[in-house]
N, C-alpha and C positions, 0 to 999 in steps of 0.2 A: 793557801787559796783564799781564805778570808778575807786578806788585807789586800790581794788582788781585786776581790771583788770589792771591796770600800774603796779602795783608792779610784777605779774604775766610777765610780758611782758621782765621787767629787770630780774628777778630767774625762767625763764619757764623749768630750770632743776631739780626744787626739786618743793615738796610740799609747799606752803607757809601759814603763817599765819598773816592776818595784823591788828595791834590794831590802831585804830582813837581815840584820847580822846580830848575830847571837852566839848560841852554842855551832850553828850550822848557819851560812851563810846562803841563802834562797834569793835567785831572780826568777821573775814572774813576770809574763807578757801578756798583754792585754791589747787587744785591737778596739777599737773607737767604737765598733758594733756590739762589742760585748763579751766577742768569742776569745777563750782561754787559747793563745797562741804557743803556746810552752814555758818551759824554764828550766831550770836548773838547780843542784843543791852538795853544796861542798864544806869542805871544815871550817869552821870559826876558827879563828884569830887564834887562839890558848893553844887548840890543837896543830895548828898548824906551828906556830913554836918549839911547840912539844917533839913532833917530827926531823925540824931540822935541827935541832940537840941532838936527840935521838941518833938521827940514819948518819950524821954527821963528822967527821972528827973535832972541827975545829969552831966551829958552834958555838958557846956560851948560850945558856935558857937566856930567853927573853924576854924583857919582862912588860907589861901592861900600865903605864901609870895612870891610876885613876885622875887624877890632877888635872889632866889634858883633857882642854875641853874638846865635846863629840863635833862640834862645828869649827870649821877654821875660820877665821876672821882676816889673816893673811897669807900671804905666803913664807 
């Protein structure tokens, strides 16, 4: 809710949308007036991995390369 309301604070002329990805992946909605419109909150990346090993047969764990940068530059 925090970074809804900062981000809100910097774009309080549109609508905004903010995704958190972490341990839990968080969208947060924000209307132009202020008002907390909803959201959402599902598994991070690791656990989601972790699940389709898991529930899966043929799967391989997945793995995370730090390496990779958080921004693409291309496609």
């Amino acid at each position: 809710m925090a970074v809804a309301i900062g981000a809100w604070r910097f774009f309080s002329k549109n609508d905004i949308i903010v995704f958190e990805c972490g341990t839990a992946i968080t969208i947060d909605c924000v209307g132009k007036s202020g008002e907390y419109l909803g959201g959402n909150i599902s598994l991070g990346l690791n656990t989601r991995l972790k699940a389709l090993n898991l529930l899966t047969e043929k799967l391989l764990m997945g793995r995370i390369n730090p390496d990779i940068p958080k921004i693409g530059k291309n496609t």
